[in-house]
C-alpha positions in Angstrom: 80.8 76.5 129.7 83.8 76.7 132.3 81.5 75.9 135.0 79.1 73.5 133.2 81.0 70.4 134.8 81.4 72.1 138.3 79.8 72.9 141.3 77.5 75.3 139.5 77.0 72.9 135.7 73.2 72.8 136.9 72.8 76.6 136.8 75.2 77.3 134.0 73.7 74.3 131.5 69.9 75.7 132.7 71.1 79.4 131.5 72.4 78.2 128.2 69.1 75.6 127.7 67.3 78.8 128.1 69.2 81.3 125.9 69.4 78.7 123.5 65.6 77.9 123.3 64.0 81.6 124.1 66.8 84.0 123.1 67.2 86.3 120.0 68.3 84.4 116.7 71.5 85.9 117.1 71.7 84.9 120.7 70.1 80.9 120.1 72.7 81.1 116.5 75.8 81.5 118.6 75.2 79.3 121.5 74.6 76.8 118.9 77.6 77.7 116.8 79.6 77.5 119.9 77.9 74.2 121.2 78.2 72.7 117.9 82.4 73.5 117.5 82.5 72.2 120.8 80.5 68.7 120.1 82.3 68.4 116.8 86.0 68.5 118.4 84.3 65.8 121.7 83.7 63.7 118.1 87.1 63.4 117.9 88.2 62.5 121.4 90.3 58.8 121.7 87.3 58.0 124.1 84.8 56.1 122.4 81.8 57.0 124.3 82.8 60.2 124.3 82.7 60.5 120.6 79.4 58.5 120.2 77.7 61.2 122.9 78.8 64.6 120.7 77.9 62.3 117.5 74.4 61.8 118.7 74.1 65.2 120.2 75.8 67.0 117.4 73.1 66.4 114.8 70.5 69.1 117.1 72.8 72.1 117.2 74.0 71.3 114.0 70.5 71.5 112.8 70.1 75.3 114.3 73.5 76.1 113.4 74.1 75.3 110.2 77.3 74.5 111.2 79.9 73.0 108.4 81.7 70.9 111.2 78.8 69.3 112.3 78.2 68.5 109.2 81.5 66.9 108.5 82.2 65.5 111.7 79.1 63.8 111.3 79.8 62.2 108.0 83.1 61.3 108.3 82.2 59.5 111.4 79.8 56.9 108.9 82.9 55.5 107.7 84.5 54.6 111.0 85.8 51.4 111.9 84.0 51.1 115.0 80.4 50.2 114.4 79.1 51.9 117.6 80.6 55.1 116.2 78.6 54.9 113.1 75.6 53.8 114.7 75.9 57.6 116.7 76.7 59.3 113.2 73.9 57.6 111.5 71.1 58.6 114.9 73.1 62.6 114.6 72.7 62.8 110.7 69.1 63.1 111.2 68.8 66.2 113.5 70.7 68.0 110.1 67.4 67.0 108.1 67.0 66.8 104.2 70.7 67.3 103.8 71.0 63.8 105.4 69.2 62.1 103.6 71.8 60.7 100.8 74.1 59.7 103.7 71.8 57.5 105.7 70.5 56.2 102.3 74.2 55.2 102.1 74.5 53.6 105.1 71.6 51.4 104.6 74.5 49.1 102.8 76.6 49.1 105.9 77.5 45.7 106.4 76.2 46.3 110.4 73.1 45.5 111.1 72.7 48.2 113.7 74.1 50.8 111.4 71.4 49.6 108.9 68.7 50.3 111.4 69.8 53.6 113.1 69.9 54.6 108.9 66.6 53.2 108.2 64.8 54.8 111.4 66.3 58.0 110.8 65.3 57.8 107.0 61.5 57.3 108.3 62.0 60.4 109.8 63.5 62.3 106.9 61.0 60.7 104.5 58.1 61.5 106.4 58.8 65.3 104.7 58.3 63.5 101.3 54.9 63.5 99.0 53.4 60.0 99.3 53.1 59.0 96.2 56.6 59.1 96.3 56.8 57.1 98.8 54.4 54.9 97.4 57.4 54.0 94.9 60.0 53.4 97.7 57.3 51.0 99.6 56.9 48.7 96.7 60.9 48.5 95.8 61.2 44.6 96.0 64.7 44.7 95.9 65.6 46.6 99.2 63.9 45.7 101.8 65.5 48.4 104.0 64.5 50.9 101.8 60.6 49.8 101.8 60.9 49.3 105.6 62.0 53.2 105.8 59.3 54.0 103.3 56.6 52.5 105.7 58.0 53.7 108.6 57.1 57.2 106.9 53.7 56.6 105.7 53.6 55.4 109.2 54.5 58.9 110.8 52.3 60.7 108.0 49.3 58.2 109.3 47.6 61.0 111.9 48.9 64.3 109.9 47.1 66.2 107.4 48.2 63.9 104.3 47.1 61.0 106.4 44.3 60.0 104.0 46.4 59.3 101.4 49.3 57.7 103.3 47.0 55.0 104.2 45.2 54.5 101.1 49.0 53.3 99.7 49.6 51.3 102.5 46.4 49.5 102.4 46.8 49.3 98.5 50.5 47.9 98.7 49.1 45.7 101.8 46.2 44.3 99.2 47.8 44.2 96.1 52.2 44.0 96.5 54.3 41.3 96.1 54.4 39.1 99.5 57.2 41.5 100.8 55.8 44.3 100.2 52.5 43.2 101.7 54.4 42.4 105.1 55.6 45.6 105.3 52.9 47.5 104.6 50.7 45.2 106.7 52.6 46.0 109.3 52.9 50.0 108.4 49.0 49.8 108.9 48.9 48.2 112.0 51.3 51.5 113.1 49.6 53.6 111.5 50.4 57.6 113.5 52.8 55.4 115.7 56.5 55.0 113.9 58.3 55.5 117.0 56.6 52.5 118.4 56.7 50.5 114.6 60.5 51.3 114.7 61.1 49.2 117.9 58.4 46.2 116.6 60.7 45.8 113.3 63.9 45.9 115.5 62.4 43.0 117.2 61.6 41.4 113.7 65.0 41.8 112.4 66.5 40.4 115.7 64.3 37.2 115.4 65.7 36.2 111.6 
């Protein structure tokens, strides 16, 4: 780690990459117990970018970790006053999966805008995991539309996988049948359909035009 910023950090980060991706569980566990100590202390550095890096970075070894001060690193950063911070802990909460879920869903009332999108794409990811009938629920919710945008954004990543069928058959129902908001957004789930990475950027580009 010593060397990792010096003349030999090419070498030294490759070596770690690699014993973190191919070595034993025991060996990946502790390089990213060890990375993910390390990120969660650089989350509490006085430099701003700094902290927004190890916040964005932390979620990934947290993930293989399991590591509590991730974890809480992560969360605590939600509530910071600086809106770029909790943009970075709202994009890192999702590498923890599941788990994250109720704090992004928490964040989707962040009076930021940016905060509310980095919570909502990373909730498209999360929700992607879910049944879709369940989702089916969360895509017709007329009352958040941040919530049915997340929703879509899922049905949109389970569009080419194995319950793609029946993703699409509730966003061409909800795009036939909803309210007129709900028919936008599932309208434009459909036209995404197996592509959420690239429907993620398309609604940032609606929600920067109103």
């Amino acid at each position: 780690a010593r060397q990792g910023d010096g003349p030999r950090g090419a070498e030294a980060r490759k070596i770690v990459d690699d014993a973190a991706e191919k070595g034993t569980p025991a060996v990946r566990g502790l390089v990213g117990a060890k990375a993910g100590d390390a990120l969660a202390e650089a989350a509490r550095s006085p430099d701003l970018a700094v902290r927004a890096a190890a916040l964005e970075a932390a979620g990934q070894v947290g993930a293989q970790a399991g590591g509590a001060a991730v974890r809480d690193a992560l969360v605590s950063a939600l509530s910071d006053a600086s809106e770029g911070i909790r943009v970075a802990a709202a994009r890192g909460l999702v590498g923890l999966g599941p788990q994250a879920g109720e704090q992004l869903e928490k964040a989707l009332a962040d009076p930021s805008r940016d905060v509310r999108e980095a919570a909502v794409e990373g909730l498209g990811v999360l929700w992607a995991e879910l049944p879709a009938s369940e989702l089916q629920i969360r895509l017709r919710d007329e009352t958040h539309a941040d919530r049915r945008y997340a929703a879509a954004l899922a049905l949109a990543r389970q569009g080419d996988g194995p319950r793609g069928a029946e993703a699409r058959k509730i966003v061409d129902d909800a795009a036939e049948k909803g309210t007129p908001a709900v028919r936008l957004t599932a309208r434009v789930a459909r036209a995404f359909a197996g592509r959420a990475d690239e429907m993620a950027g398309f609604v940032r580009l609606l929600r920067d035009g109103t």
